[in-house]
N, C-alpha and C positions, 0 to 999 in steps of 0.2 A: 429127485432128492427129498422134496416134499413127504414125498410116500414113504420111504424109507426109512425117515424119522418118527413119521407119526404109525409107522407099523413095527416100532422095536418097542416091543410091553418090557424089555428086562430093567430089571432095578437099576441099573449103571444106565439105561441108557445108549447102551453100545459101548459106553466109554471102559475104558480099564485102568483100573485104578491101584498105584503102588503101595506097598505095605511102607508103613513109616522107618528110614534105614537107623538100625540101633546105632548107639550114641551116649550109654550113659555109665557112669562109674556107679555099682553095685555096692561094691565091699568099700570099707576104708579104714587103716590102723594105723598105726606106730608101737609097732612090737617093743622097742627100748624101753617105751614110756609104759605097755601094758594098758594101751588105752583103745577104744575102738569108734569111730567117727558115727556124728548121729547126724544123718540123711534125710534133710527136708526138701523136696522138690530140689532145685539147680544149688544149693547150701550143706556143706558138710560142716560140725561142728566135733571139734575135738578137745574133752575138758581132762586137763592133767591137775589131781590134787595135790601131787607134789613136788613139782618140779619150781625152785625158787628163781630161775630167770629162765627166758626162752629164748634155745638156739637152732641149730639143724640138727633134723631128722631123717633118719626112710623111713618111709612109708609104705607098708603094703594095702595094695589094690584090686579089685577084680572088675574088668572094663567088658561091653559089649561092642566097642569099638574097633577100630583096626588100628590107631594110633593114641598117644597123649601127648601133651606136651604143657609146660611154665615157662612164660616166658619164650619160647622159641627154643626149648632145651626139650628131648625126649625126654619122657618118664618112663621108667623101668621099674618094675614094682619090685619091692624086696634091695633095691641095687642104689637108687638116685635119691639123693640127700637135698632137702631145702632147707631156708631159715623159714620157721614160722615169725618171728618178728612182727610183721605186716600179713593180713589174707593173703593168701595165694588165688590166682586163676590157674586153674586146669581147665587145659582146652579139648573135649575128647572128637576125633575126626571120623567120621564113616567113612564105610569102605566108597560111597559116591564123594568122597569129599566132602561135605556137610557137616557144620562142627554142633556144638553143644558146651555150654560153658558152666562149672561149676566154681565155688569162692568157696574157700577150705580156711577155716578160721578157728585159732589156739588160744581158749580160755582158761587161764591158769590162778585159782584163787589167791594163792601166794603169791604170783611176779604184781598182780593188781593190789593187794594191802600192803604191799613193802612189807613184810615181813611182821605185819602187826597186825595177824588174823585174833577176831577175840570171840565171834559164835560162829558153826559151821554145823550144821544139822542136815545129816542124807539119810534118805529113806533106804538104800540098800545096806545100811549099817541095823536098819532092827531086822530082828528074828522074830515076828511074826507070820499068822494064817491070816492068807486071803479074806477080807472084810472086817479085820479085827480093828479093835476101837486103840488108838496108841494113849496110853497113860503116861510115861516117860519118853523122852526123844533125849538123847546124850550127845552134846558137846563134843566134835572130834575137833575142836581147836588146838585144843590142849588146856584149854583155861578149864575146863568144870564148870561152862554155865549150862548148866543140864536144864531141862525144861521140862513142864509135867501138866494133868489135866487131873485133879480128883473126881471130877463130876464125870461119868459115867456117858451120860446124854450127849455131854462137850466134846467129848475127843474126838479127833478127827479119824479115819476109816483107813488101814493099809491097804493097797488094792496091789497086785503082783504082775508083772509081766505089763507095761504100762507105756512102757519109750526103749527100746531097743535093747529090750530085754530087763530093763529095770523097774524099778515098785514106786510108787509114789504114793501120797498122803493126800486123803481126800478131804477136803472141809467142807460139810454135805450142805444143801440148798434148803434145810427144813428147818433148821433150828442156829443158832450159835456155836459156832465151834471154835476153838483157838487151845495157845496152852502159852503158859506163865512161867516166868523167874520170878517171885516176888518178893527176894530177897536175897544177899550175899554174891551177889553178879560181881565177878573178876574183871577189870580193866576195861570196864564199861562207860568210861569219862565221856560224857557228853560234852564233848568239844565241838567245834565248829567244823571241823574236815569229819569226813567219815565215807565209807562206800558200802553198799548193801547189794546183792545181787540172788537171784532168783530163777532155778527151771521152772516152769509153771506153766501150765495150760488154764488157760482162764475159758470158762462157757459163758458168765452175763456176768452182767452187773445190775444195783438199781439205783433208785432215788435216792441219791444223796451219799453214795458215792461207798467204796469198801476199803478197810486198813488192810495193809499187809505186816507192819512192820510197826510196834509202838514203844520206845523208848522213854520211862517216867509220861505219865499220863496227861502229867500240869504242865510239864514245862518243855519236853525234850523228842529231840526228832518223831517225826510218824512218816511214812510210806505210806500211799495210797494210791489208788486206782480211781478217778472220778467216775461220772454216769453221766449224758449217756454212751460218749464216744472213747472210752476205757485209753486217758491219758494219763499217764504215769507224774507222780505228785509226789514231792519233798517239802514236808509242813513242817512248821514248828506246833507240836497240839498248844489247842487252844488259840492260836495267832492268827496264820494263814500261811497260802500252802504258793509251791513256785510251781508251773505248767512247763516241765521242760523244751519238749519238740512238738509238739501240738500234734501230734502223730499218733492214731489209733490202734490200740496195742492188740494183737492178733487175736482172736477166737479162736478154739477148738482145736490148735496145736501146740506143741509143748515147744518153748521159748526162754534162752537166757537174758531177760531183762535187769536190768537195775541201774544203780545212779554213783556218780562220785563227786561229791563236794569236797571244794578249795574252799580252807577258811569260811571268812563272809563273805567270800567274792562271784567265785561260778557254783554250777550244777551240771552235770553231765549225764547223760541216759544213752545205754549200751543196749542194743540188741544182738546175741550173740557175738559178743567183742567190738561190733561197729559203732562208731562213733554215730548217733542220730540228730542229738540236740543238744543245744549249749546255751544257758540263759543265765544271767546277773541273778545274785542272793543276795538278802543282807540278814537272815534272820540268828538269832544269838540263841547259842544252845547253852552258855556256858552256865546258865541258873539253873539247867536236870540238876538230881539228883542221882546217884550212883547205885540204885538200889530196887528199881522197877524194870519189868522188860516183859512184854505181852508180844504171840509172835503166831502171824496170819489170824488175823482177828478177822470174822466174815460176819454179814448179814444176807440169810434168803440165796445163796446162790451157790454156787459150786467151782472147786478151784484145787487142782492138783498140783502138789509139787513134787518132784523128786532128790530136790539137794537145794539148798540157797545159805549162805554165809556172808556174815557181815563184819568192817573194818572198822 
C-alpha cells in the first residue's frame, strides 16, 4: 500500500474530486415594481423609489438549483407572492440536497422618511459621458434643492456601468471634491430627527477621518466616516460626533448605509435595510440654520456613489 501511494505522481493524488453542486439564485426582480435586485455574495438588495409603504410581491428569478423555497413554501418565479415587510430567506437546494441561503431585503426611500423626503440625488438621473466632471446634480425629491460645483477641479467624476448596470459619482483621491446648496434650501429644518442614507463603495479613508454629508457648517448635522476602521458617525459640526455600531464599514463594494435619528434620544445605522447599531444621542440640532448644505465632502481618497437621499 506504501508503494502505491508513494508511486501516484497525479495532482489529486488518486483522489477524485467533485465539482461544487450549483446552488445559487442568478437573476432577481419584481416586475410590478420595475426594479431589479442587486446581488452581493449570499445578499440580494431590492430599492423601490417609489413605492410609499411595503407589501407583497412576485418576484422573478433564475436559479441554478433544483428547488427554492421561504419559509418552507416553494418559490415559483413569476407565480409566489411574499411580504417584503421583514428580509426574506431563500433557501436554494441542489440536486444532492445541499442548500445555500440567500436574505432578500426591500429598501424603499419613501416608506423610511414617512413621507418627508427633502434631498434625493441619483446618478442614473444625469445625462452625462463616461468621466465627465458633474457641475449640477438635481433634487428628485420634489423640493428643488439642486446642488452644484462652479469649480471645475471639484466636481466629482460620472463613471457608467458601475453596480448592476448603473453609473455612480466618483469623488476622486487627488484633490477635494464635493458640491453645495448655499442658499435657499426647501424644508431643510435642522431639527433633531432626521435619516440620511447612502449606495456607496468606499476604497480608504485617512487621518482624521472624511464628511459625507454637512448640514450648516456651525452648527448642524455632518455624517462622517472615521479613520482608521471606516465607522459610521452622526456629529453635530463643531460639537462631537456619536459611533453608532462600532462596526467597520465595507471596502471595495457598493453598500446601502446610513442612519435614522429619534429626537435626542437614539441613532440607528442600516446596512442594506438591516438594523446593525443603536446607541443613546443627546446632541441639539435645533440652532442650524436653514440655508447651508455641502454634500460628500472628501479628502485624499476615493468614494463612489450611485443614489443616496436624506429625511
Amino acid at each position: 500500500m506504501a508503494k502505491l501511494v508513494t508511486s501516484d505522481y497525479s495532482q489529486t493524488c488518486g483522489k477524485v474530486y467533485l465539482p461544487s453542486i450549483p446552488k445559487e439564485i442568478l437573476e432577481y426582480s419584481i416586475p410590478s415594481l420595475g426594479v431589479t435586485g442587486m446581488i452581493r455574495g449570499n445578499q440580494i438588495v431590492i430599492t423601490s423609489e417609489t413605492i410609499t409603504s411595503i407589501a407583497s410581491y412576485v418576484a422573478n428569478f433564475k436559479t441554478n438549483g433544483s428547488s427554492v423555497t421561504v419559509d418552507g413554501t416553494e418559490q415559483i418565479s413569476g407565480v409566489t407572492s411574499n411580504s417584503y415587510a421583514a428580509p426574506l430567506k431563500y433557501i436554494v437546494t441542489g440536486v444532492d440536497g445541499s442548500t445555500n441561503e440567500y436574505i432578500v431585503q426591500m429598501v424603499a426611500p419613501r416608506v423610511l422618511g414617512a413621507g418627508s423626503l427633502r434631498l434625493w440625488f441619483k446618478a442614473d438621473q444625469l445625462t452625462l459621458n463616461n468621466g465627465d466632471g458633474i457641475a449640477t446634480w438635481s433634487d428628485v425629491s420634489g423640493y428643488g434643492n439642486h446642488i452644484s460645483q462652479a469649480n471645475a477641479i471639484q466636481r466629482p467624476v460620472f463613471l457608467m456601468n458601475q453596480v448592476n448596470g448603473y453609473p455612480a459619482a466618483e469623488f476622486r483621491s487627488s484633490i477635494t471634491s464635493r458640491m453645495d446648496l448655499s442658499s435657499g434650501a426647501v424644508g431643510l429644518y435642522l431639527t433633531n430627527s432626521g435619516s440620511v442614507f447612502f449606495v456607496m463603495r468606499l476604497i480608504d479613508t485617512i487621518t482624521g477621518g472624511i464628511t459625507l454629508l454637512n448640514l450648516h457648517g456651525g452648527q448642524g448635522r455632518e455624517i462622517s466616516i472615521n479613520h482608521p476602521i471606516s465607522q459610521y458617525l452622526v456629529c453635530r459640526n463643531g460639537a462631537s460626533c456619536a459611533i453608532i455600531s462600532a462596526l467597520p464599514i465595507s471596502k471595495a463594494e457598493f453598500l446601502a448605509v446610513g442612519s435614522v435619528q429619534v429626537l435626542m434620544t437614539t441613532a440607528r445605522e442600516y446596512w442594506n435595510g438591516s438594523l446593525k447599531g443603536q446607541v443613546p444621542v443627546s446632541y441639539d440640532y435645533s440652532g442650524g440654520l436653514n440655508t447651508q448644505f455641502s454634500l460628500f465632502r472628501e479628502w485624499k481618497f476615493r468614494r463612489r456613489f450611485s443614489r443616496g437621499f436624506v429625511f
